[in-house]
N, C-alpha and C positions, 0 to 999 in steps of 0.2 A: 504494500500500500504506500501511495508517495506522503512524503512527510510536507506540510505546511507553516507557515509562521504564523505565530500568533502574536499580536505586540499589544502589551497593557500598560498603563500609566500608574505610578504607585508612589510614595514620597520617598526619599531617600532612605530614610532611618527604615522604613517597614521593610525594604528591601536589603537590605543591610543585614539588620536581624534573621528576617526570614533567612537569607543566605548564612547564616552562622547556626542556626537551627537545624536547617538541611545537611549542611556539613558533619554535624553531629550525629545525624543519623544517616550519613555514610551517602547522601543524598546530594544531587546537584537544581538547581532552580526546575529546568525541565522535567524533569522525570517526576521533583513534586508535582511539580500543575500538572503533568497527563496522570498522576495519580488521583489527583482530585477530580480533574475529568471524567476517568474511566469511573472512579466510584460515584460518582453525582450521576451517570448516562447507567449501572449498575443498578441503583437505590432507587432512579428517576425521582430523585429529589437531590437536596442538598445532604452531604455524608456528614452532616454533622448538625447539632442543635445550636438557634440561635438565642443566647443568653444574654440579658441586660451587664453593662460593663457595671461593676459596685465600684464606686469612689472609696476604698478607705482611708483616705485622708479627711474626709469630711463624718467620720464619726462611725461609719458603717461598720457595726461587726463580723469578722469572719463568719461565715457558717460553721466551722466547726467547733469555735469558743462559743457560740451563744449558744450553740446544743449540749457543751457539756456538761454532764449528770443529767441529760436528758432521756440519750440512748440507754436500751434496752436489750441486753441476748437475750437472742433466740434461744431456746432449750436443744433445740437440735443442732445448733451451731459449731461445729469443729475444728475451727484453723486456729493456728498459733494466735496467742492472744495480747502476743507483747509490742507487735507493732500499733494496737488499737488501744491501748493500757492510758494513755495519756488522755484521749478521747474520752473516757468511760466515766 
């Protein structure tokens, strides 16, 4: 199949990052986007959920500070329990 160009616009810094992310995971710019491609034309949606950004500079607490001592085990729950221990 012939290959095509795709050209987007994006700010420097997001590009930047993104490219130091990819690199990390062994990734170059292209091969993420036609990863995101192929899974968005896969899922025929977007491969991932869109979440509101939370400001924690402006007061917002973590999710997982305001939940703790709120969580609850399962009774049937089985995995190591000391990565969660802080949480609990």
């Amino acid at each position: 199949m012939a290959s095509v160009n795709i050209n987007i616009r994006t700010n420097n810094e997001i590009k930047q990052k993104a490219q130091k992310l990819f690199e990390r995971l062994g990734l170059d710019m292209t091969t993420a986007v036609n990863m995101f491609l192929r899974q968005a034309i896969s899922k025929d949606t977007l491969p991932f959920d869109i979440l509101p950004i939370v400001d924690h500079s402006k007061g917002n607490v973590p999710i997982f500070g305001s939940m703790k001592g709120k969580i609850v085990m399962a009774e049937d729950f089985d995995a190591p329990l000391d990565d969660f221990k802080e949480y609990m």
